[in-house]
C-alpha positions in Angstrom: 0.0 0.0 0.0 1.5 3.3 -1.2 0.0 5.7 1.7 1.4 3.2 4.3 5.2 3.4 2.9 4.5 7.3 3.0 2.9 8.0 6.3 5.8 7.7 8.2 7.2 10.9 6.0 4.0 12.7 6.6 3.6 12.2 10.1 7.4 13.1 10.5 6.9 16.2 8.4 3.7 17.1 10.5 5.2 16.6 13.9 7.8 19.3 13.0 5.2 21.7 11.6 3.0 21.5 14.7 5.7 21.7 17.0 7.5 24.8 15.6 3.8 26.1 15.3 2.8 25.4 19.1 6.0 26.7 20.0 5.8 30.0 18.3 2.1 30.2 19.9 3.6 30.1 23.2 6.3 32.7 22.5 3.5 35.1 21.1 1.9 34.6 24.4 4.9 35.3 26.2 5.3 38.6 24.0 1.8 39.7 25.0 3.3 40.0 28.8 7.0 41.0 28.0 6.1 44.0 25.6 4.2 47.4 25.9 1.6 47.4 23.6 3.6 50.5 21.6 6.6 47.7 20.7 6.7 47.1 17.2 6.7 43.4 18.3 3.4 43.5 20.1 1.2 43.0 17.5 3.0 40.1 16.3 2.9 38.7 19.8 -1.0 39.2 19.5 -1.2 38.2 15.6 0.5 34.6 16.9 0.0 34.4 20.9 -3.7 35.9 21.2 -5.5 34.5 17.9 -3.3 30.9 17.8 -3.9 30.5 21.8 -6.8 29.0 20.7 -5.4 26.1 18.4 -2.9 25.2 21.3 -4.9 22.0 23.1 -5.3 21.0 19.7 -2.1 21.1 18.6 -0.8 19.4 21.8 -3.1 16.3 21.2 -2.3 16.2 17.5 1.3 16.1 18.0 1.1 13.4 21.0 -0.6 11.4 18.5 1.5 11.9 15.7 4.4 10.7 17.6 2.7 7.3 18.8 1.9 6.7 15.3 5.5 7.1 14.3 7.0 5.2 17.3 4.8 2.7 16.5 5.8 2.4 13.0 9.5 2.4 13.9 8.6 0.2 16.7 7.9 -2.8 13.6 10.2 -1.3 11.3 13.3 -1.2 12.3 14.5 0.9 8.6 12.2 3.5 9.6 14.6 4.5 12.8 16.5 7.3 11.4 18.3 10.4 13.0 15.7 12.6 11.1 13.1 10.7 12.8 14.4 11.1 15.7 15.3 14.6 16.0 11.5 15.4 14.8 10.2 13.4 17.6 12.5 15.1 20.6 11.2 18.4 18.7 7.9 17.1 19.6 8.6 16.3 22.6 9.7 19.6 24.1 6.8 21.3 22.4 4.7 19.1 24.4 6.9 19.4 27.6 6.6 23.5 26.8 3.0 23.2 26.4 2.8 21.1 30.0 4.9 23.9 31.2 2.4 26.7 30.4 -0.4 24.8 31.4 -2.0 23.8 27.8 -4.4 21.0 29.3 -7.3 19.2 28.1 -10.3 20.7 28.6 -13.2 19.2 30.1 -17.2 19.3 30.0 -20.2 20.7 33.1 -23.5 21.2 32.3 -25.2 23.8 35.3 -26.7 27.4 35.9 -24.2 30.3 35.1 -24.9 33.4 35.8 -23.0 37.3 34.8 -22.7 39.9 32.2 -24.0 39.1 28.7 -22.5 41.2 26.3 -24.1 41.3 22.8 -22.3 42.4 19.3 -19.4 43.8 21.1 -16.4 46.4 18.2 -13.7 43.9 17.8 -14.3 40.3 20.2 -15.9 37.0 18.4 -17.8 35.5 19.2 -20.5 37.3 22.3 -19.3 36.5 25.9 -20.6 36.1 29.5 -18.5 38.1 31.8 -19.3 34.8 34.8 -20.0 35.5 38.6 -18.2 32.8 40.0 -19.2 31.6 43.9 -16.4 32.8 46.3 -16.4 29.6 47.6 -16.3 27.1 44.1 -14.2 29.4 41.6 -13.8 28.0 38.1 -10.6 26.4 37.4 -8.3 28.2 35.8 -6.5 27.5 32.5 -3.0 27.8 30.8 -4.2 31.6 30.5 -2.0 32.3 27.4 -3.5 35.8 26.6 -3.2 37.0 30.1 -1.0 39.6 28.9 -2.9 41.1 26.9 -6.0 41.6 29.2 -6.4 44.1 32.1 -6.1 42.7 35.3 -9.1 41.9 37.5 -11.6 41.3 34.6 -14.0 38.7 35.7 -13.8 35.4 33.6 -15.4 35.7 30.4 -17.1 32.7 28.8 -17.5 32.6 24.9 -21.1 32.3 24.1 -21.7 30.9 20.6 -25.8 32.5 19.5 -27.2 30.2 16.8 -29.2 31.7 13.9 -32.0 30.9 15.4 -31.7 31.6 18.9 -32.3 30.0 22.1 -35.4 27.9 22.4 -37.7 30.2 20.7 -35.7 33.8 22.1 -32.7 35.6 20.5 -30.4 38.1 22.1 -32.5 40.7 19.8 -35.3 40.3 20.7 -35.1 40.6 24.5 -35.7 43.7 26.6 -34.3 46.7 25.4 -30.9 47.3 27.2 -28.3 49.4 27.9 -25.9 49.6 24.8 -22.8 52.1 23.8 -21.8 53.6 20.4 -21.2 50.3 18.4 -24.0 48.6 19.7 -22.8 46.4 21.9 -25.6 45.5 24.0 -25.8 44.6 27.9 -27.7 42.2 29.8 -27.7 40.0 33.4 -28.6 36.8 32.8 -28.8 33.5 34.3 -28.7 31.0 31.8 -28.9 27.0 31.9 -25.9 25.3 29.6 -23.0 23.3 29.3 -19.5 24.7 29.8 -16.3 23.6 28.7 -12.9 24.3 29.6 -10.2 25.3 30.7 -8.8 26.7 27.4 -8.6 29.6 25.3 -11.5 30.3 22.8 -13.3 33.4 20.6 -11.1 35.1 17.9 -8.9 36.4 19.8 -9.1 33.4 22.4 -9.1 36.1 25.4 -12.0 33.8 26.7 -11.1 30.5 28.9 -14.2 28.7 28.5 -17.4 28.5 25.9 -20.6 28.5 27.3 -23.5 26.0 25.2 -26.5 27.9 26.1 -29.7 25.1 26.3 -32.4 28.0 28.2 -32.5 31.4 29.2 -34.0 31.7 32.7 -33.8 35.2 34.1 -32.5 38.6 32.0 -32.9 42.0 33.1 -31.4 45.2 32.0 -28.1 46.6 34.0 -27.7 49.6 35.2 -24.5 52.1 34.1 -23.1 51.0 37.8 -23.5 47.5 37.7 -20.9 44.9 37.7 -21.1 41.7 35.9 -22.6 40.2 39.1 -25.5 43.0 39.0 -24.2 44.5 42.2 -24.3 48.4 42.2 -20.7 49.8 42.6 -21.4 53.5 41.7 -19.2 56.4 42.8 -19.8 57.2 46.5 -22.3 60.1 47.5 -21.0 62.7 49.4 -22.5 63.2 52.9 -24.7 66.7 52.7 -23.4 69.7 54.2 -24.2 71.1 57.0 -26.1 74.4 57.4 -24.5 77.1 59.4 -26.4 79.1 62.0 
């Protein structure tokens, strides 16, 4: 069979590919940290480390399973054990090992009630996201992270809401209560939805967002208020005590 007596080429040709790939993915992210966003370098750190964050799990699990394919080619093949072979899968290797390093793990599945800041058609992020407000005492756990520098710190964590066409269960974003919304029409809601998140990971294009959120029902939204946070608590500016009337 011809694609047999090749695919030991192809999987050694792929395993450098992805590697060099994965590993430039984790440099980017480390250039989102190490760099003012005025560097020249920045937006190559972002080009590679923010919008390839997201292809990093996947990467990692191709790569591990390009490897066992070729070891076990060369495992019944003695011919196939060359230096080229060899150096392509230590290359693989320590892209995995790097990958470990930064915290690139698989991500996993929860179904449950979530609850934060739905933001709608927001300038610039893809797709919408929940800004979550995680319990105190059961915080979500956290991720490789990979865009962190790129993202202001203390920003709740945002969960990447894919909206089908047709909505959820008979409602879509645009047709609920009128909201708050700025000058691109971005639109703001609390929520408290029922769905199935996964994750750690990165995700949305960028991937600023550590988890995607699989909306099955909407069960509460109202419209926020220009001081609330993404839990719905008022945090406006403090009101000054009145003064006091002199005799």
């Amino acid at each position: 069979m011809r694609w047999l007596k090749r695919l030991p080429a192809v999987l050694t040709v792929a395993i450098v590919g992805m590697s060099i790939l994965l590993i430039l993915i984790l440099a980017g992210s480390v250039g989102l940290g190490w760099y003012p966003v005025q560097h020249p370098a920045f937006p190559w750190a972002l080009l590679i480390g923010a919008y390839g964050a997201g292809l990093a799990w996947p990467l990692s699990a191709l790569i591990a399973a390009a490897i066992l394919g070729l070891l076990a080619l060369g495992g019944v093949r003695a011919p196939l054990r060359t230096r080229r072979r060899g150096s392509a899968l230590l290359l693989g290797a320590t892209a995995l090992h790097a990958a470990w390093l930064f915290g690139v793990r698989p991500p996993t599945s929860r179904t449950g009630v979530f609850h934060g800041l739905f933001v709608y058609g927001h300038y610039g992020f893809r797709p919408d996201y929940l800004g979550h407000c995680e319990d105190p005492a059961r915080p979500l756990p956290r991720g490789s992270d990979l865009v962190k520098g790129a993202l202001e710190p203390g920003l709740p964590v945002m969960l990447a809401v894919h909206v089908p066409e047709e909505g959820w269960h008979g409602s879509h974003p645009r047709d609920l209560p009128d909201p708050q919304s700025d000058s691109h029409g971005t639109r703001y809601w609390l929520v408290r939805v029922r769905g199935r998140l996964t994750g750690p990971g990165q995700y949305g294009r960028p991937a600023l967002m550590q988890y995607r959120l699989d909306v099955d029902s909407v069960l509460r939204v109202s419209p926020t208020d220009m001081y609330h946070d993404h839990c719905g608590v008022y945090d406006g500016p403090a009101h000054s005590p009145p003064r006091e009337q002199a005799p």
